[in-house]
C-alpha positions as CSV (number, residue, x, y, z in Angstrom):
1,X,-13.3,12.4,31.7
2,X,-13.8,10.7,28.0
3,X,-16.5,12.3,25.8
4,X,-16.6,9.5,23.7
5,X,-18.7,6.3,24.6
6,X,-19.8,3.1,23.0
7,X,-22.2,0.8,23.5
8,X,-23.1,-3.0,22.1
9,X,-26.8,-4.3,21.8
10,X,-27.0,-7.9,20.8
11,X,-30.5,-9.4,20.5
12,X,-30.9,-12.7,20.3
13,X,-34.0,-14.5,18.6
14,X,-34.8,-18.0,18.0
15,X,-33.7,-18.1,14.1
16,X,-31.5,-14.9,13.7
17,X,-28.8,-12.3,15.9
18,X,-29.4,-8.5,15.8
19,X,-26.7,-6.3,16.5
20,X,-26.3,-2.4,17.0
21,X,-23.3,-0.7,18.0
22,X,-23.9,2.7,19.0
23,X,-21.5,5.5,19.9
24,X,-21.9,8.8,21.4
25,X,-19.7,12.0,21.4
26,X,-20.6,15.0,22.8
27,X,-24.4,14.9,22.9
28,X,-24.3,13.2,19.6
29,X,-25.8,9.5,19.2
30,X,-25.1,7.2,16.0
31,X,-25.4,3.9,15.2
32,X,-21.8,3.0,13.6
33,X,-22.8,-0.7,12.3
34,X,-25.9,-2.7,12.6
35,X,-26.1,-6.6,11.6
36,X,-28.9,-9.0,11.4
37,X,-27.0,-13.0,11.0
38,X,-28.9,-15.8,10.7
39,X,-28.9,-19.0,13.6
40,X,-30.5,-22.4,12.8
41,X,-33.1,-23.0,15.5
42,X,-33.2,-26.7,14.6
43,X,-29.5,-27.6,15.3
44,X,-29.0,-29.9,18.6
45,X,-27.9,-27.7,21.5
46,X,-24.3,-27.8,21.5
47,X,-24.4,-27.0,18.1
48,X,-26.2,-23.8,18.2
49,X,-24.3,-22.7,21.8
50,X,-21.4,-23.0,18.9
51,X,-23.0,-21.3,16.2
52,X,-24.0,-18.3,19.0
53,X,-21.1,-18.1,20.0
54,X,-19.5,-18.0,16.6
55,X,-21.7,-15.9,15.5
56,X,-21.0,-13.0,18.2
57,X,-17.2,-13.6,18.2
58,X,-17.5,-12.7,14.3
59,X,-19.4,-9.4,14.5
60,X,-17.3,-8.4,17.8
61,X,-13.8,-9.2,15.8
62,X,-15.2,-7.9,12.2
63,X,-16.5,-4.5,13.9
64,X,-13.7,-4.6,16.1
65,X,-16.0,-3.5,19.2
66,X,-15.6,-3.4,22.8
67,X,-16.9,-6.3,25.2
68,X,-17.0,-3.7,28.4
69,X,-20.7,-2.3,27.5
70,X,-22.7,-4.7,26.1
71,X,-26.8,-5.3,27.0
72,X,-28.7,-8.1,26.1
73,X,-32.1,-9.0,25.1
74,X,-33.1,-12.6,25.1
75,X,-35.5,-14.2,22.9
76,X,-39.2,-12.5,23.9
77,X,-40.8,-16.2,23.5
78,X,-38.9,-17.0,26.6
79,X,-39.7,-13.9,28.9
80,X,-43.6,-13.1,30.2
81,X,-44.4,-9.6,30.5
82,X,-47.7,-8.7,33.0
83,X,-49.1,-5.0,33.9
84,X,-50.2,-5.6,37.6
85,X,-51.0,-3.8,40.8
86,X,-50.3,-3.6,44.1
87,X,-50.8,-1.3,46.8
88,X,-49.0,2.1,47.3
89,X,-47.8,1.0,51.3
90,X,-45.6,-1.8,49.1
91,X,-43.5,0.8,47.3
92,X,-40.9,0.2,50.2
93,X,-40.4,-3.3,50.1
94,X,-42.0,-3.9,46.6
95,X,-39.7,-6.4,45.4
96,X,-40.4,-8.6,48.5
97,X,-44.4,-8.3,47.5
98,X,-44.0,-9.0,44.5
99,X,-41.6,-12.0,45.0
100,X,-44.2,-13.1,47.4
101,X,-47.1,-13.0,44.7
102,X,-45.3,-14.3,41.8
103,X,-47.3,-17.3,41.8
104,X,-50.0,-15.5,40.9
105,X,-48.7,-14.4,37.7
106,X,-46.5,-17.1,35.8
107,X,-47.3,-20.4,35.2
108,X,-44.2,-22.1,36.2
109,X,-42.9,-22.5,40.2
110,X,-41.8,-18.9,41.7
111,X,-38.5,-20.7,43.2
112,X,-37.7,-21.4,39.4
113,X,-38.1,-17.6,38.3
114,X,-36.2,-14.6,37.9
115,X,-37.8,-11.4,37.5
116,X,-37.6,-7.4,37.5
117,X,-39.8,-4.6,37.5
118,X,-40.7,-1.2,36.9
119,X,-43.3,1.1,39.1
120,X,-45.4,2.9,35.8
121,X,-47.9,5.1,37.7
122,X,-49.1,6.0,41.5
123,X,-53.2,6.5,41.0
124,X,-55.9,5.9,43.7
125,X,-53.2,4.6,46.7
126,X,-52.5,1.9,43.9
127,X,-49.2,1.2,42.1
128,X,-49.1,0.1,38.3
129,X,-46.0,-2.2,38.1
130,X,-44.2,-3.6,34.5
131,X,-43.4,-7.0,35.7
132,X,-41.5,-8.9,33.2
133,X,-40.2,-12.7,34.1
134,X,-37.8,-15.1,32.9
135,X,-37.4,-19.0,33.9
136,X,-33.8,-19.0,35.9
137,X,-32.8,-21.6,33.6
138,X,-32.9,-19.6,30.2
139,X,-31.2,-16.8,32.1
140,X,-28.2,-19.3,33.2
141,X,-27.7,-21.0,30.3
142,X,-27.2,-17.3,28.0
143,X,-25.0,-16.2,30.9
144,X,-22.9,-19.2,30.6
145,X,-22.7,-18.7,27.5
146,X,-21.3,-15.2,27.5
147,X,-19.2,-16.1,29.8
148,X,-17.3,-18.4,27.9
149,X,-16.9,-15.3,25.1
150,X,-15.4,-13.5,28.2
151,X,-18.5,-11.0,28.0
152,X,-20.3,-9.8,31.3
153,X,-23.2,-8.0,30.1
154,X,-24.6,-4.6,31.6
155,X,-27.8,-5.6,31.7
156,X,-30.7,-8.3,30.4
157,X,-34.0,-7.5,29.0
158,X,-36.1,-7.9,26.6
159,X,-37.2,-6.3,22.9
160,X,-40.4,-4.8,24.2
161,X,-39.0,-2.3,26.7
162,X,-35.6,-2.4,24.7
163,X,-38.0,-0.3,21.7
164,X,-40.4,1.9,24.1
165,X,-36.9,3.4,25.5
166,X,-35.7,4.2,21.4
167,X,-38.8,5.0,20.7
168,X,-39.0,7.9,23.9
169,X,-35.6,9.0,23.0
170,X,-35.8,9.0,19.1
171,X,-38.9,10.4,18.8
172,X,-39.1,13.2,22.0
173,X,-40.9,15.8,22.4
174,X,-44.3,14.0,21.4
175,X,-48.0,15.6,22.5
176,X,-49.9,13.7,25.3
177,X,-52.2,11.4,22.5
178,X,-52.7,8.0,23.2
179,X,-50.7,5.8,20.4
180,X,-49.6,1.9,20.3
181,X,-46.6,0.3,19.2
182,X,-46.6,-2.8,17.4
183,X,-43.9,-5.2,17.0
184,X,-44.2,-8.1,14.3
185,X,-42.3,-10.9,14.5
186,X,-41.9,-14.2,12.3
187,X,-44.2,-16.6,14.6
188,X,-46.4,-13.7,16.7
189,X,-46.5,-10.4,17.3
190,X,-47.4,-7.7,20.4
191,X,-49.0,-4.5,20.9
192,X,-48.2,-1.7,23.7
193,X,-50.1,0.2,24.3
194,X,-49.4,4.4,26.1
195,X,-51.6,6.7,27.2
196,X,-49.8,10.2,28.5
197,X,-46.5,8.6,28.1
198,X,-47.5,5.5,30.6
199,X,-47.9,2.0,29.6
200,X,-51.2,1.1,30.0
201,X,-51.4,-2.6,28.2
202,X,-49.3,-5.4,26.4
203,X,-51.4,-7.7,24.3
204,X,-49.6,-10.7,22.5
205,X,-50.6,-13.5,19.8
206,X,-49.4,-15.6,17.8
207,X,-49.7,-16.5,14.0
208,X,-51.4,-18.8,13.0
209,X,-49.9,-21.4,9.8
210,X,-50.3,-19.7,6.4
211,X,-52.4,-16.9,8.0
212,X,-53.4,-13.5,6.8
213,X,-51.2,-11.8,8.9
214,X,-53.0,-8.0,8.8
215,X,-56.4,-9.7,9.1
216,X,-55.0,-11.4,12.3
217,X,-53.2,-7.8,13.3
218,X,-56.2,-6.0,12.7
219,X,-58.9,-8.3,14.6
220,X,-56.6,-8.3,17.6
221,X,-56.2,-4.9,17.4
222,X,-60.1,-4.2,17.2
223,X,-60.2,-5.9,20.3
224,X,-58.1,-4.5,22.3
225,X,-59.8,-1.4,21.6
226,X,-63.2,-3.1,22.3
227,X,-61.8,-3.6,25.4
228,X,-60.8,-0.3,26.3
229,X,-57.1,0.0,25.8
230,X,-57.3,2.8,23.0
231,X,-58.3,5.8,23.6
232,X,-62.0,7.1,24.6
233,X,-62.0,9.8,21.6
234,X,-60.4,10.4,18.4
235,X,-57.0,8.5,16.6
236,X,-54.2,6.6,17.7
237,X,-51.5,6.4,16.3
238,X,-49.5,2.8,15.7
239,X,-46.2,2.1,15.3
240,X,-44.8,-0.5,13.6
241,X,-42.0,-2.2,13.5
242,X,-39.8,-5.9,13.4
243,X,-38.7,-8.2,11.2
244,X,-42.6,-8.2,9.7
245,X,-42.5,-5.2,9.8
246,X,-42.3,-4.7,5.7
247,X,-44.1,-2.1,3.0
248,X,-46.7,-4.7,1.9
249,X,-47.8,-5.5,5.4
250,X,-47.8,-1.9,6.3
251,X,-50.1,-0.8,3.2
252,X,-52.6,-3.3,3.8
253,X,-53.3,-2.9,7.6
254,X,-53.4,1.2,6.5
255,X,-56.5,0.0,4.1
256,X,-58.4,-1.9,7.5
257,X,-57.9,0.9,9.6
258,X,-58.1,4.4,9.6
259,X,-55.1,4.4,12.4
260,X,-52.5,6.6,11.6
261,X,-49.5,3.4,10.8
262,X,-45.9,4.3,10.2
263,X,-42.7,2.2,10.0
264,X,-39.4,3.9,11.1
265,X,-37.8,4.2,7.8
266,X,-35.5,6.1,9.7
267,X,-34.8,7.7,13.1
268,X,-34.6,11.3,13.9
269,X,-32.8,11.8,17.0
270,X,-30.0,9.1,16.9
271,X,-28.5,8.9,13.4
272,X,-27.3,6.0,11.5
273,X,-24.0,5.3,9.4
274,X,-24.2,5.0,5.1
275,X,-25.3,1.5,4.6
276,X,-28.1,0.4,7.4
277,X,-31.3,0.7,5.9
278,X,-33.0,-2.5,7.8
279,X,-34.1,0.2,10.8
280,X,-37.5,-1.5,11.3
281,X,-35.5,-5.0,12.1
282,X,-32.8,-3.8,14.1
283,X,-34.8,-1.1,16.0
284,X,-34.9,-3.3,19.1
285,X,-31.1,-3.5,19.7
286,X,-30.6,-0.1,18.9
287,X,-32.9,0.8,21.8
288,X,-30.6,-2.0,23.7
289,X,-27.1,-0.3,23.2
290,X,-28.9,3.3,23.7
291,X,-28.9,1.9,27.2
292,X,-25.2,1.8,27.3
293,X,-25.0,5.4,26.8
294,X,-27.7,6.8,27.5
295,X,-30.3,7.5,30.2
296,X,-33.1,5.6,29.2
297,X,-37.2,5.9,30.6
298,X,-37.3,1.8,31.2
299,X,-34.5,-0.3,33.4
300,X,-35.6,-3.2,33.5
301,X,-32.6,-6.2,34.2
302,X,-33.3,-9.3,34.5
303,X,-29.3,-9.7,35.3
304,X,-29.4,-11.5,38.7
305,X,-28.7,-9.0,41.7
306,X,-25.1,-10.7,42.5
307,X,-24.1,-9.8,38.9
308,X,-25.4,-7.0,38.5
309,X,-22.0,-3.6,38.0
310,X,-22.1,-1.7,41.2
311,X,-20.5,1.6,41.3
312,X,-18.1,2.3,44.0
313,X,-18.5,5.6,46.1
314,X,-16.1,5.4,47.9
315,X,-14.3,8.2,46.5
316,X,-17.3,10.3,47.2
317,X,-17.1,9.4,50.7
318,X,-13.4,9.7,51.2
319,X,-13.9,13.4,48.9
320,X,-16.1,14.3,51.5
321,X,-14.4,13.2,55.0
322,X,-11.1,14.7,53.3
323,X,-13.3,18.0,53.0
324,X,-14.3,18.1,56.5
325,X,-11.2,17.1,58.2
326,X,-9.2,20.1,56.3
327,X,-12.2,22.6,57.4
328,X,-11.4,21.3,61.1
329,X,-8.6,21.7,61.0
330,X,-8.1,25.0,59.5
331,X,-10.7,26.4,61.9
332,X,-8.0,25.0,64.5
333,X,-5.0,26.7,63.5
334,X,-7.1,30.0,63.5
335,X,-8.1,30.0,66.9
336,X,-5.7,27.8,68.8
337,X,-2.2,26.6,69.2
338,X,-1.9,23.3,66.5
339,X,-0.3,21.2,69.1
340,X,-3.2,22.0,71.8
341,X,-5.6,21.1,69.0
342,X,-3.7,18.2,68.2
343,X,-4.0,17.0,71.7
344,X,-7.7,17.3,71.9
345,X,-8.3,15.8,68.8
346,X,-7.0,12.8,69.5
347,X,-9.0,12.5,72.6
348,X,-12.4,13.5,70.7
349,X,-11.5,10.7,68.0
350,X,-10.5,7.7,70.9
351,X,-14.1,9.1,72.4
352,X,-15.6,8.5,69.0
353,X,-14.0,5.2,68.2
354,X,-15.0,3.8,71.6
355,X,-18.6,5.2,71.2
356,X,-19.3,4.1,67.9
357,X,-19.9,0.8,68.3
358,X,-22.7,1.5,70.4
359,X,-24.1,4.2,68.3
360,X,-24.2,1.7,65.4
361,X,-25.7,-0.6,67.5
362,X,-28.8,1.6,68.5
363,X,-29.3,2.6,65.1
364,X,-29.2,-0.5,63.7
365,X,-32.0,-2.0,66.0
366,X,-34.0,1.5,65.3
367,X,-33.6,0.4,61.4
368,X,-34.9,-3.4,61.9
369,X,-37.8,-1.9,63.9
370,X,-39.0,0.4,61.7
371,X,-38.4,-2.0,58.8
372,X,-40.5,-4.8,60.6
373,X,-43.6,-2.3,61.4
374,X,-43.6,-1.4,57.6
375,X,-43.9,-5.3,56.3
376,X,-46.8,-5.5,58.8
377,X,-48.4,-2.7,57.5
378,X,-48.4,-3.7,54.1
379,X,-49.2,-7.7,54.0
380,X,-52.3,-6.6,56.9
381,X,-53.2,-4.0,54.5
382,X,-53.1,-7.2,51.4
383,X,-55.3,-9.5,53.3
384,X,-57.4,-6.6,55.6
385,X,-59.6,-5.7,52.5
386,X,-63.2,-7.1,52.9
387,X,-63.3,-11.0,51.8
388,X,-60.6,-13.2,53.0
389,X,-58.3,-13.7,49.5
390,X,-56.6,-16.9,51.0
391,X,-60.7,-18.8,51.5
392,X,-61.4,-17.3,47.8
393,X,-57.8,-19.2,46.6
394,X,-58.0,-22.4,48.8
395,X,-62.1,-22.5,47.0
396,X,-61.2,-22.1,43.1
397,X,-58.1,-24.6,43.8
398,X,-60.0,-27.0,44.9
399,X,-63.3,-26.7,42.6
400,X,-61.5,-25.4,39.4
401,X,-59.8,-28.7,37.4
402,X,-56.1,-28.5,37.0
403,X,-56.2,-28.0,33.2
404,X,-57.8,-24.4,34.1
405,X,-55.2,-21.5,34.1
406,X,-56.4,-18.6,35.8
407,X,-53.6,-16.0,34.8
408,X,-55.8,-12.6,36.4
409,X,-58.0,-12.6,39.5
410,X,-59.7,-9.4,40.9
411,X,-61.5,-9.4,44.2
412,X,-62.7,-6.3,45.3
413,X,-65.4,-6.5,48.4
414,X,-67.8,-9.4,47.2
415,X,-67.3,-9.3,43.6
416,X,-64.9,-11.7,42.1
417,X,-63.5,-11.7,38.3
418,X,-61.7,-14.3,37.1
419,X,-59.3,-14.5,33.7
420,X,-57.6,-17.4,32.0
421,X,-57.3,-20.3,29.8
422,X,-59.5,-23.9,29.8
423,X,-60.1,-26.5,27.8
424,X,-64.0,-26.0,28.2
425,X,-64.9,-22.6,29.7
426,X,-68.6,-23.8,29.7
427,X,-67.8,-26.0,31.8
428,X,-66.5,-23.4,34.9
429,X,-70.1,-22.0,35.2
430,X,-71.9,-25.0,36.5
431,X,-68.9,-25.7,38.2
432,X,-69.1,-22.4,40.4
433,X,-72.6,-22.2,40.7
434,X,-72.4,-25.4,42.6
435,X,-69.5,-23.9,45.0
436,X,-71.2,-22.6,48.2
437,X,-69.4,-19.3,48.1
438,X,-70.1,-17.9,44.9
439,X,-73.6,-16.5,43.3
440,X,-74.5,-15.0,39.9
441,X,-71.8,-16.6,37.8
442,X,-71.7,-15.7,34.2
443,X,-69.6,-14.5,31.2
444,X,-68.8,-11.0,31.0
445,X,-67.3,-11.5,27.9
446,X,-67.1,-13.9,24.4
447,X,-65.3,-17.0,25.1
448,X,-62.7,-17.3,22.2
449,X,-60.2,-20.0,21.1
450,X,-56.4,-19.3,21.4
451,X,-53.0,-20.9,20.7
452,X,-50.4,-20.3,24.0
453,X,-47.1,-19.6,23.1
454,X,-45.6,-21.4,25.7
455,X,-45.9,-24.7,28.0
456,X,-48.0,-27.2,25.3
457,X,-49.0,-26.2,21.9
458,X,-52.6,-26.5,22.3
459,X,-55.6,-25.0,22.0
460,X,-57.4,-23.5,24.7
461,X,-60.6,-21.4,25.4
462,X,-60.3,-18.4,27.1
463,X,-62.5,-16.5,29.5
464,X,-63.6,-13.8,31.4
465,X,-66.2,-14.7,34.2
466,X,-67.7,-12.6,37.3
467,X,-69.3,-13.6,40.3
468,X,-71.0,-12.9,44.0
469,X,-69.3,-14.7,47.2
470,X,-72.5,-15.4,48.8
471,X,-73.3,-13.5,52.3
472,X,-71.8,-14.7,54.9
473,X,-68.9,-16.0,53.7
C-alpha cells in the first residue's frame, strides 16, 4: 500500500485557470504548486478549446504532475445551485424524484440537464437536498475536451462546494455558530450560508458596471439577513474569499458591518509550499484536489453515471468465498474421510448450481415488488397532500404570461406562495385575483429590480406573492 498520494484541481473560469496540486503523506496535506493563468474569454471557440488545452498541457508538463487524479470545477456561471425539499419516503429512490421534478427548478428543458445532489438534513419527515445543475451540453463539450488531453477526470463540480469542503477540513474543529462564506468573483459574487455545520442558503448576484462593490455586498447581505438566513441572536462570522477577494475590499465591508470578516491569508490544516501567497484565489481548487485525497463533507459529481471510476470488489468477494471454502473444508478433514467429503461435496454443489437459478429468480421478483410498492408510496404521498398540485400548475400556466419565471412554489393546504422573476410583478396581482381559484393575493415582500446571470441580459422584477385557493377547489 503507497503512503504517498497526489491530487490535481483545475478550475476553470471564464477569463483565467486555477490550479492546485496537492499531495499527502502520512496524514500530512500540502499544496506543492498552485497557478492562476490567464484565458481570453473573447477568442472564437476553437481558439480558446486551443488555448485551454494549452494552457493545462503547460502546467501538467512544467509541474510534471500526474493525469490519474484530477477533479474539475467548471465555470460557476454555467452551473445553478438550488436548496430544495422533498419528502423523507423519497430518500430511497431520491434521484428518480428529483429527476422527475427538475422542471420545477431550472429554466431550461429537464431532457437537456445533468444534475447531482447531496441530502443536507432530515427535519419534520422532510429532506433538505443541495441540488446543483449543469446544461448536458457544457458538461460534453469540457469532457471532450479533456479527453483529447488524455485526462479522465475523478469527478466535476463546482467552486461553491469545492471551498465549503476546504473550508470544513482546513478550519475543523469549529463551535456550532452560525457563519457565511462569501466568494467574490470578477462579474458576481455568492453567499452560503451554515447554521450547525448545515447549509441552510445560497444567495447569488451579480455586479453591476463601475459599481461599489462592498456597498452592493453589504445591501445583499443585509437582506439576506432580513430575510432570515443569519442567525436569530448575536454575530456571524463571514468568510471571504476569490479573486475579489483583496485587503481594500475586505477593510471596507469591515467599516459597514460589525460581522466578524476574514480572508484566508493562509490555511491552518493543509500547508502550502514557499512561494504561494494568492490563497484567497486559488482556495477553490485546493478544496478540489483535497477531494483527491481526502474524505471530503460534500460529493457532489456532476461526472455522468457511465463515467463515473467504479471500484472493483471483486477481490473482496473472492477473499471471502476463498475464506469459507478453506473453513469447510478444514471442518471436513476433522471429522470425516476427505474422499467421502469430496464425494458429498460435489453433490451439494451440482444441488446448488441446479437450484440457483430459481432462487435468483424468486428473489429477484421479491426485489421488483418491494421496489414498485415503495415508488407508489412516495409519488401518492407527493400529490396526496390537501390541494391537487397538478390543478394549481395546469392554473398559473395558463393565467401567468410566458415572460413570468416562477423559480420557487410552496403549497401547503390552501395557501400558495409563489417566487420569481417578471417583467411587471404589478401586473400578477390583478392577474390572479381574476383566476377563480385563488383569493387574497398580495405581496409579502418589496418587489426589487435584478440583473439574471443567465438566459438574456435583462432586467427583471422580482417577487414574492401569497395567496388563498378559494373553497372548494
Amino acid at each position: 500500500m503507497s503512503f504517498s498520494q497526489s491530487s490535481l484541481g483545475i478550475d476553470l473560469r471564464e477569463d483565467r485557470i486555477v490550479f492546485s496540486h496537492l499531495k499527502r503523506s502520512f496524514k500530512r496535506v500540502w499544496v506543492s504548486s498552485a497557478k492562476v493563468l490567464p484565458v481570453n474569454p473573447e477568442k472564437g471557440k476553437e481558439e480558446r478549446d486551443a488555448e485551454i488545452i494549452n494552457t493545462i498541457q503547460g502546467f501538467i508538463a512544467s509541474q510534471n504532475v500526474s493525469k490519474d487524479n484530477v477533479v474539475v470545477a467548471l465555470p460557476r456561471e454555467k452551473a445553478l445551485l438550488r436548496v430544495i425539499e422533498v419528502p423523507s419516503a423519497a430518500r430511497e429512490n431520491l434521484r428518480k424524484v428529483i429527476e422527475y421534478e427538475l422542471g420545477r427548478h431550472v429554466p431550461f428543458p429537464p431532457e437537456e440537464s445533468i444534475f447531482d445532489f447531496q441530502i443536507l438534513e432530515e427535519k419534520d419527515r422532510r429532506l433538505r437536498v443541495l441540488l446543483v445543475v449543469m446544461k448536458r451540453e457544457a458538461v460534453n463539450e469540457y469532457l471532450e475536451l479533456f479527453k483529447r488531453m488524455g485526462i479522465k477526470p475523478r469527478a466535476i463540480e463546482i467552486s461553491a462546494t469545492a471551498s465549503a469542503n476546504l473550508f470544513y477540513f482546513d478550519r475543523h474543529p469549529f463551535g456550532p455558530q452560525p457563519f457565511a462564506l462569501l466568494d467574490i468573483r470578477r462579474h458576481f459574487f455568492e453567499l452560503h450560508f451554515f447554521e450547525n455545520g448545515t447549509l441552510t442558503e445560497t444567495v447569488q448576484s451579480a455586479f453591476n458596471e463601475h459599481s461599489d462593490r462592498a456597498k452592493e455586498v453589504l445591501e445583499v447581505f443585509r437582506f439576506a439577513l432580513l430575510k432570515g438566513l443569519g442567525p436569530k441572536e448575536g454575530k456571524q462570522s463571514l468568510f471571504a474569499f476569490g479573486e475579489g477577494a483583496n485587503d481594500s475590499l475586505i477593510s471596507e465591508l469591515k467599516e459597514g458591518l460589525s460581522t466578524d470578516i476574514t480572508a484566508p491569508p493562509s490555511l491552518k490544516r493543509v500547508r502550502t509550499a514557499n512561494g504561494i501567497h494568492r490563497i484567497p484565489e486559488v482556495y477553490p481548487s485546493i478544496g478540489l484536489a483535497l477531494r483527491g485525497i481526502a474524505k471530503t463533507r460534500w460529493n457532489v459529481n456532476l461526472l455522468p453515471l457511465n463515467l463515473r471510476k467504479k471500484v472493483s470488489r471483486a477481490g473482496v468477494y473472492i477473499a471471502v468465498f476463498l475464506s469459507v471454502v478453506s473453513l469447510a473444508l478444514a471442518g471436513a478433514l476433522l471429522v470425516h474421510p476427505f474422499l467421502e467429503e469430496r464425494d458429498e461435496l460435489t453433490k451439494v454443489e451440482a444441488e446448488l448450481k441446479e437450484l440457483k437459478p430459481k432462487v435468483d429468480a424468486v428473489e429477484a421478483v421479491q426485489k421488483r415488488k418491494e421496489q414498485t410498492g415503495k415508488e407508489v408510496q412516495e409519488f401518492e404521498g407527493l400529490i396526496s397532500e390537501g390541494t391537487s398540485r397538478l390543478q394549481v400548475l395546469k392554473e398559473l400556466s395558463e393565467a401567468l404570461p410566458s415572460t413570468v419565471w416562477v423559480w420557487n412554489l410552496k403549497l401547503k393546504s390552501r395557501d400558495v406562495e409563489l417566487n420569481g422573476f417578471a417583467n411587471s410583478a404589478s401586473d400578477l396581482i390583478a392577474i390572479l385575483d381574476k383566476s377563480p381559484y385563488f383569493e387574497k393575493v398580495e405581496f409579502t415582500s418589496p418587489v426589487t429590480k435584478e440583473r439574471r446571470l443567465f438566459g438574456e441580459q435583462v432586467e427583471k422584477e422580482r417577487f414574492k406573492i401569497s395567496a388563498k385557493i378559494e373553497k372548494g377547489k
